[in-house]
Short mmCIF file of the C-alpha atoms (twelve columns), coordinates in Angstrom:
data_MODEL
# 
_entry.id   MODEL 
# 
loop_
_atom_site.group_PDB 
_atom_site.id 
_atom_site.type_symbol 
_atom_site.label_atom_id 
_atom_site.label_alt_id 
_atom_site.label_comp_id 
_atom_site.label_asym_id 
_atom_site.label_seq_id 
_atom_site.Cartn_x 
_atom_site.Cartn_y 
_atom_site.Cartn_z 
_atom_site.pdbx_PDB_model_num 
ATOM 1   C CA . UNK A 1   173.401 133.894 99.302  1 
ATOM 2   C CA . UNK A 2   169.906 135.119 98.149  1 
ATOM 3   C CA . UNK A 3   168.777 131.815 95.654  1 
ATOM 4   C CA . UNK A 4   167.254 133.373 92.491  1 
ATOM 5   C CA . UNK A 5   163.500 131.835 91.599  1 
ATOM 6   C CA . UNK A 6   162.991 129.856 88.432  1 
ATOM 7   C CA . UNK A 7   159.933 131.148 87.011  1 
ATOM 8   C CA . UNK A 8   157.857 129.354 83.872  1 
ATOM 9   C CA . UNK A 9   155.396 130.004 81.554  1 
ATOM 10  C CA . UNK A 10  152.941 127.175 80.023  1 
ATOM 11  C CA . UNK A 11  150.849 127.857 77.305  1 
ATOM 12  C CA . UNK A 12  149.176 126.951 73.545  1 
ATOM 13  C CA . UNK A 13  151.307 128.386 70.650  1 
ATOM 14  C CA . UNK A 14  150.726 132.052 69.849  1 
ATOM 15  C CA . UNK A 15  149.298 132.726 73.415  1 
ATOM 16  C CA . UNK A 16  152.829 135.304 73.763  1 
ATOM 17  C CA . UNK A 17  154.673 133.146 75.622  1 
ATOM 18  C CA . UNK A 18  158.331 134.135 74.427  1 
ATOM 19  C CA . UNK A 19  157.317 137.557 74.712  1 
ATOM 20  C CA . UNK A 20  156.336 138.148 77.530  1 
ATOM 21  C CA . UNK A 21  158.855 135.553 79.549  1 
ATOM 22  C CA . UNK A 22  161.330 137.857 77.999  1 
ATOM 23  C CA . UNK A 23  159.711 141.132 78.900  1 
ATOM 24  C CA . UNK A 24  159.506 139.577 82.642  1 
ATOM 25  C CA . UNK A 25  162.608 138.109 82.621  1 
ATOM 26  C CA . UNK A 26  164.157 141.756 81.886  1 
ATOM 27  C CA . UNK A 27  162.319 143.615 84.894  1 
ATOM 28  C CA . UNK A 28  163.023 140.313 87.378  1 
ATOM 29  C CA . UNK A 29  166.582 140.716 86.320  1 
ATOM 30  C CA . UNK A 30  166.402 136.564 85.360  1 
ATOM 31  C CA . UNK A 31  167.671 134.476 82.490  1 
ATOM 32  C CA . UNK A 32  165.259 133.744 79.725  1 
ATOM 33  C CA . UNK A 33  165.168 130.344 78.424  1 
ATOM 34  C CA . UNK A 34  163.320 130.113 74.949  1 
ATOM 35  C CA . UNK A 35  162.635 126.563 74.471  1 
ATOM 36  C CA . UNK A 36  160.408 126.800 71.882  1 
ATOM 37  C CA . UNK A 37  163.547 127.931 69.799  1 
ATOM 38  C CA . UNK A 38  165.221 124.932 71.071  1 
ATOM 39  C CA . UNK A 39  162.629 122.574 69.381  1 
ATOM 40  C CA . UNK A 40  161.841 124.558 66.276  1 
ATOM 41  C CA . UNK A 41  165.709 124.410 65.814  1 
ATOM 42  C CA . UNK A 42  165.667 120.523 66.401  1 
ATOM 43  C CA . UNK A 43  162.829 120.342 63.535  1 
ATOM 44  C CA . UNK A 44  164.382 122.728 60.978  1 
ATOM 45  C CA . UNK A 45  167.863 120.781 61.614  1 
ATOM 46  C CA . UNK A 46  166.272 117.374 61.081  1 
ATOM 47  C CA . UNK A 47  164.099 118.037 58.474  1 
ATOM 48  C CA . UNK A 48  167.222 119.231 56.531  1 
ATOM 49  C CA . UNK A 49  169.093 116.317 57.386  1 
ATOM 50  C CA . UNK A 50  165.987 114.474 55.913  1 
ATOM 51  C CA . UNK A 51  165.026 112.694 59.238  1 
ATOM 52  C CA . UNK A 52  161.183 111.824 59.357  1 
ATOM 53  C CA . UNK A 53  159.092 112.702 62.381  1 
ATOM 54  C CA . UNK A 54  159.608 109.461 63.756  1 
ATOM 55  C CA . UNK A 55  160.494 107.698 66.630  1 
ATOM 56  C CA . UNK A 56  163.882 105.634 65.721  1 
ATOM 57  C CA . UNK A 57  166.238 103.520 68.226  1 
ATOM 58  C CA . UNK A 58  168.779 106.072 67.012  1 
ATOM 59  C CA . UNK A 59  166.565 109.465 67.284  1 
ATOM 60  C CA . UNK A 60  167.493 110.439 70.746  1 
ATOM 61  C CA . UNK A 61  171.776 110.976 69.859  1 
ATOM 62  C CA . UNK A 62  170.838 112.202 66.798  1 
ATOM 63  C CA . UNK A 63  169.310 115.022 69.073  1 
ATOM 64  C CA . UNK A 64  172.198 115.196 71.477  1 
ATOM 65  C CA . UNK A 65  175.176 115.191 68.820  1 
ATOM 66  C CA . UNK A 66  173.329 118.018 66.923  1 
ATOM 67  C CA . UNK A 67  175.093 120.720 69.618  1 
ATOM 68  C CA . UNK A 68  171.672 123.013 69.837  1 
ATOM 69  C CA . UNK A 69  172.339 125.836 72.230  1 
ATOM 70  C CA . UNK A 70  171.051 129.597 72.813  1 
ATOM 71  C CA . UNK A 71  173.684 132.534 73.295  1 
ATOM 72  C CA . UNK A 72  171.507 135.430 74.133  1 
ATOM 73  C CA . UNK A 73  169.361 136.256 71.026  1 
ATOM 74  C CA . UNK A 74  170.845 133.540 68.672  1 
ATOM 75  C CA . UNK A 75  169.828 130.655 68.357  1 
ATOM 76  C CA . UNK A 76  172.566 127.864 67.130  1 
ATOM 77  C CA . UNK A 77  173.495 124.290 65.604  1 
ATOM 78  C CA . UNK A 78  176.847 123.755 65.571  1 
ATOM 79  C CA . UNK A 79  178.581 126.566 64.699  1 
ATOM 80  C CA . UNK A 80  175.529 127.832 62.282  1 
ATOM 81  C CA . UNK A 81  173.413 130.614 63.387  1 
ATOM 82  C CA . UNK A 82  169.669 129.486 62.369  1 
ATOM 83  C CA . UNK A 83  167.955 132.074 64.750  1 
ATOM 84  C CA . UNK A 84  165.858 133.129 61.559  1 
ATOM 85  C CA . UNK A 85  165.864 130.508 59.786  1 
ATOM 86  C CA . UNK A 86  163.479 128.542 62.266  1 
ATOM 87  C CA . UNK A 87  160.742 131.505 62.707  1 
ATOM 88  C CA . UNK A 88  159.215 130.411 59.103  1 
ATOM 89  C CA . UNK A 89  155.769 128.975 58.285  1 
ATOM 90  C CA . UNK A 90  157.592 125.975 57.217  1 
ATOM 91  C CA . UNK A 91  158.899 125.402 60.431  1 
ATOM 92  C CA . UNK A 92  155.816 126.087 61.985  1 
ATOM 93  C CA . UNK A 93  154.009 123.476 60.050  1 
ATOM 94  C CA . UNK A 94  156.785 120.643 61.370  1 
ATOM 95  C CA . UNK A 95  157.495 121.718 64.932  1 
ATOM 96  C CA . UNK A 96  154.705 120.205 66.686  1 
ATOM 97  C CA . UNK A 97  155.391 116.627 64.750  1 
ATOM 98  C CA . UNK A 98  159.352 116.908 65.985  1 
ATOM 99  C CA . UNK A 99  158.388 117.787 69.695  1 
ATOM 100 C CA . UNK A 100 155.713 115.168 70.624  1 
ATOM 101 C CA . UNK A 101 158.357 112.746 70.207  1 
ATOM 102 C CA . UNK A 102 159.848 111.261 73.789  1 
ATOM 103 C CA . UNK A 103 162.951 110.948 72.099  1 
ATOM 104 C CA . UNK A 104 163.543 114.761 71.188  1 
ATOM 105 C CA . UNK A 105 161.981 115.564 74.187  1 
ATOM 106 C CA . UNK A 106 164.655 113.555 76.645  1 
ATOM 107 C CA . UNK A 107 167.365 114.965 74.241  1 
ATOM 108 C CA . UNK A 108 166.581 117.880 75.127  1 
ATOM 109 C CA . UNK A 109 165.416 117.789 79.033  1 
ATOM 110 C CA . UNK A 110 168.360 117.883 80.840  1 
ATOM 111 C CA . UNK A 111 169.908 120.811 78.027  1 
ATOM 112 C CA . UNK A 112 166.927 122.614 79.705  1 
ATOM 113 C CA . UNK A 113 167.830 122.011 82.874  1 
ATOM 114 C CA . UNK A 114 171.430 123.059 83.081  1 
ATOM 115 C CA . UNK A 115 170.284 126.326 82.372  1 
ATOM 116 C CA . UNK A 116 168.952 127.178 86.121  1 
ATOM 117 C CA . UNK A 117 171.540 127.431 88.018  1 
ATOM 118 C CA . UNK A 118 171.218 131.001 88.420  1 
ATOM 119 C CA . UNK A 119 167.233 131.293 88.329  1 
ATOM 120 C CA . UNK A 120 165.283 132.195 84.798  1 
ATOM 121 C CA . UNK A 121 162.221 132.374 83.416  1 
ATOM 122 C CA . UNK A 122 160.912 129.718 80.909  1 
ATOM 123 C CA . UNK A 123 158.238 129.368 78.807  1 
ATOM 124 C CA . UNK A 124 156.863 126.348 76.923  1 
ATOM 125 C CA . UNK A 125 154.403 123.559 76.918  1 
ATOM 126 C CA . UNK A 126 155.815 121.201 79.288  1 
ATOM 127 C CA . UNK A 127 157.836 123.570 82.052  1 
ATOM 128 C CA . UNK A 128 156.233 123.178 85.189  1 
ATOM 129 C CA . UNK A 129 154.632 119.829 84.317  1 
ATOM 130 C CA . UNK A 130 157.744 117.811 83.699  1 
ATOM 131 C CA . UNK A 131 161.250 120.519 82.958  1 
ATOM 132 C CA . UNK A 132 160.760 122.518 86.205  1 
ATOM 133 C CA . UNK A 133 157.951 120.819 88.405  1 
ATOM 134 C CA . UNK A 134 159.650 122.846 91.526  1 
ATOM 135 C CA . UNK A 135 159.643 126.058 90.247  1 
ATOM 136 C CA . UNK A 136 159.045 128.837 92.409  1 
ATOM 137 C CA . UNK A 137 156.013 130.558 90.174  1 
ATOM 138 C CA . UNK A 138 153.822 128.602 87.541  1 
ATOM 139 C CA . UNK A 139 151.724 130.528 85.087  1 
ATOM 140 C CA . UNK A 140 149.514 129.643 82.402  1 
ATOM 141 C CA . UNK A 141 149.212 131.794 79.841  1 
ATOM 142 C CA . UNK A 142 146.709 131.018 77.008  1 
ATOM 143 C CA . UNK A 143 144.136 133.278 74.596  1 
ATOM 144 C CA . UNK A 144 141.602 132.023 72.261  1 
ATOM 145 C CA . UNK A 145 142.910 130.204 68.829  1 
ATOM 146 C CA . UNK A 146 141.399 133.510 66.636  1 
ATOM 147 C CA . UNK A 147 143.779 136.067 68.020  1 
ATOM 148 C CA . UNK A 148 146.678 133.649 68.514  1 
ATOM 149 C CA . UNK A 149 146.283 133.029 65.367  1 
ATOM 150 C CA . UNK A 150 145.663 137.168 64.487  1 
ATOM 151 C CA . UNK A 151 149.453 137.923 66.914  1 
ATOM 152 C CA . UNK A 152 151.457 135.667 64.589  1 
ATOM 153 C CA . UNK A 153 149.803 136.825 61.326  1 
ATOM 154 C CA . UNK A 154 150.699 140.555 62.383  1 
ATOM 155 C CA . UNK A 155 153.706 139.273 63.674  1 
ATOM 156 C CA . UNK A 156 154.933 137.679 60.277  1 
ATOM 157 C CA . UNK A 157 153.338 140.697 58.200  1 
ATOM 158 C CA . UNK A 158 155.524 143.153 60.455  1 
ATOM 159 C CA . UNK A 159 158.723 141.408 59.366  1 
ATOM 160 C CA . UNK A 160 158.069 141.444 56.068  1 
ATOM 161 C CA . UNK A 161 157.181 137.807 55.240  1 
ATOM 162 C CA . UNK A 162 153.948 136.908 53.805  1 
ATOM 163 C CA . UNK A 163 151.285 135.276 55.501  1 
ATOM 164 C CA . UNK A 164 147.683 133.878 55.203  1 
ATOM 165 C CA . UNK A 165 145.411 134.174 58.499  1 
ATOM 166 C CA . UNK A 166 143.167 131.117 57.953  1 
ATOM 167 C CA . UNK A 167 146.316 129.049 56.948  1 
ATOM 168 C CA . UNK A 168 147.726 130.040 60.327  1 
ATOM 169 C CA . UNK A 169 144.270 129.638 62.319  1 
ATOM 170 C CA . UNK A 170 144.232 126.111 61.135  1 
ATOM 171 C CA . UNK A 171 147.748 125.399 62.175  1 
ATOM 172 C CA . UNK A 172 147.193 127.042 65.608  1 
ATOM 173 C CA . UNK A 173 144.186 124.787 65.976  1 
ATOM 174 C CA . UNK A 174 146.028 121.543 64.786  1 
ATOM 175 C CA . UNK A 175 148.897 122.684 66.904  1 
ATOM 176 C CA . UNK A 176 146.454 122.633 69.751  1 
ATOM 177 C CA . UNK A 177 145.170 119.127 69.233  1 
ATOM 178 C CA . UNK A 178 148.578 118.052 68.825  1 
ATOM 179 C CA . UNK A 179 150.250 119.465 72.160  1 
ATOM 180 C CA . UNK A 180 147.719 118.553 74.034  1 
ATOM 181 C CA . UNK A 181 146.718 114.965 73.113  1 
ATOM 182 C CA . UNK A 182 150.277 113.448 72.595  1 
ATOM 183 C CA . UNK A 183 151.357 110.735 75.265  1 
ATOM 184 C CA . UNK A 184 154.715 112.118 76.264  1 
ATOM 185 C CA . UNK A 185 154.554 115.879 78.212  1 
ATOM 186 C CA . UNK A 186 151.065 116.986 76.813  1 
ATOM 187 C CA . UNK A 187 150.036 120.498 77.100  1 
ATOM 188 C CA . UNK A 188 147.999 121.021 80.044  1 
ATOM 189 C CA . UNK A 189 147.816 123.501 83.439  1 
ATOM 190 C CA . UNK A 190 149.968 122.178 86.129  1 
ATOM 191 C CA . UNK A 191 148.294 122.006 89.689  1 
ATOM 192 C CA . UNK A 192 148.989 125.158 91.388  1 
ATOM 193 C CA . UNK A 193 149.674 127.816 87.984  1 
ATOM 194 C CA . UNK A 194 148.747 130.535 87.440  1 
ATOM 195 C CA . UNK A 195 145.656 130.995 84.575  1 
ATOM 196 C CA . UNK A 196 146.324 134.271 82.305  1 
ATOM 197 C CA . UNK A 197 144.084 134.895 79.464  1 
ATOM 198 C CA . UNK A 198 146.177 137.526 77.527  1 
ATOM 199 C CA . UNK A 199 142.838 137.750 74.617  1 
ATOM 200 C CA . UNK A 200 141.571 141.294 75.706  1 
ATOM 201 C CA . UNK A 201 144.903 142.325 78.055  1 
ATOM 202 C CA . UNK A 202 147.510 144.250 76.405  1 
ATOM 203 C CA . UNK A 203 151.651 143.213 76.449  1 
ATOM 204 C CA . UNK A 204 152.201 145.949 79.914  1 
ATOM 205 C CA . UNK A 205 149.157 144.239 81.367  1 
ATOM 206 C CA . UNK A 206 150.344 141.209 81.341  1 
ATOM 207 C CA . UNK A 207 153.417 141.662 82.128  1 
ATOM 208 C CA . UNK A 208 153.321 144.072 85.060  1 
ATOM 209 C CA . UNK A 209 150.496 141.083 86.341  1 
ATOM 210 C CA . UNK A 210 153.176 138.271 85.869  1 
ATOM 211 C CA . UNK A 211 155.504 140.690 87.539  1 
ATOM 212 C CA . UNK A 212 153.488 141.230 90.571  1 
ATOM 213 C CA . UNK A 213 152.608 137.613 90.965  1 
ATOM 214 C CA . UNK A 214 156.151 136.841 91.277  1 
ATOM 215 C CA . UNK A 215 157.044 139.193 93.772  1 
ATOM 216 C CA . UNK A 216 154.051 138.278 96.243  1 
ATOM 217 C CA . UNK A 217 154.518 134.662 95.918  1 
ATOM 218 C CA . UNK A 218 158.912 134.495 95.765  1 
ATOM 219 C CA . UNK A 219 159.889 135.848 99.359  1 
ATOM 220 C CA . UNK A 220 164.352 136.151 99.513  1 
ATOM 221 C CA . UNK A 221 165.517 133.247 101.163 1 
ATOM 222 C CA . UNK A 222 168.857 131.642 101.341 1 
ATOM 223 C CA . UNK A 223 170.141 128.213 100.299 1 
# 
């Protein structure tokens, strides 16, 4: 039996992570794992259950007993469907405040985990550094804060939403200083990854380079 690679994809928010692990993860013929919906779902659930961004001796099976899971496209607590409610600027403002704490981070590791049994690719902040540090291929994919911050004000004008560049610029920027200064899992490049800067390459650039890097670097082997 051929064992299928588990791919990931590190990076600084708006660099086009979830895009283009799930562009790759189409042509590879791999599950994608979105874990950045996994935390932003966290954060939107706790705010509304009025939990601060705290650590608490309690925090951690808060996390657990909250039943966060992805089928496909949707993103779920419970039984409700809060795929769209968690792609808001509100929840933009609050992720990074919910996910630099250990606590939501271990409640959410081994939910992570489970999810590789039959290879994937991953993106996130933490993936090869601490989720997957054995995974076959480890890329880093980052772009500079001003068109980050450009893709998700397009992005959020394109679905209809209103949005405010500089507000976003800022939050890129404090998202930045956030991810990558915290104590537990900060955002950094793993020894070994692979360094993309998507600024000046289109999506089929990227992509078809991810692509190729996998397939030089994953030869079939059995278990």
């Amino acid at each position: 039996m051929i064992r299928r690679p588990i791919v990931v994809l590190d990076g600084p928010a708006g660099a086009g992570k979830s895009t283009v692990a799930r562009m790759l993860a189409r042509e590879l013929e791999l599950p994608f794992l979105d874990t950045g919906a996994l935390y932003r779902a966290v954060a939107y659930w706790l705010q509304r259950q009025k939990v601060p961004p705290e650590e608490t001796p309690d925090l951690e099976s808060r996390v657990l007993s909250l039943g966060v899971r992805l089928e496909g496209e949707r993103v779920l607590v419970g039984q409700e469907d809060v795929t769209a409610a968690i792609r808001t600027e509100a929840v933009d403002r609050i992720v990074s405040l919910y996910a630099a704490l250990p606590s939501v981070r271990r409640g959410l590791l081994e939910l992570q985990r489970s999810q590789a049994e039959q290879g994937l690719v991953a993106e996130g902040r933490d993936m090869a550094s601490v989720v997957f540090p054995r995974a076959d291929v480890k890329v880093y994919l980052t772009a500079s804060p001003q068109v980050r911050a450009r893709r998700r004000h397009e992005e959020r004008l394109a679905a209809g939403q209103t949005s405010d560049y500089e507000a976003i610029l800022r939050q890129v920027e404090e998202r930045d200083r956030i991810d990558s200064s915290r104590e537990c899992a900060p955002l950094r490049v793993d020894e070994g990854a692979l360094v993309v800067d998507t600024s000046d390459l289109s999506l089929p650039e990227v992509v078809d380079r991810l692509r190729r890097a996998v397939e030089g670097r994953v030869a079939p082997h059995g278990n």
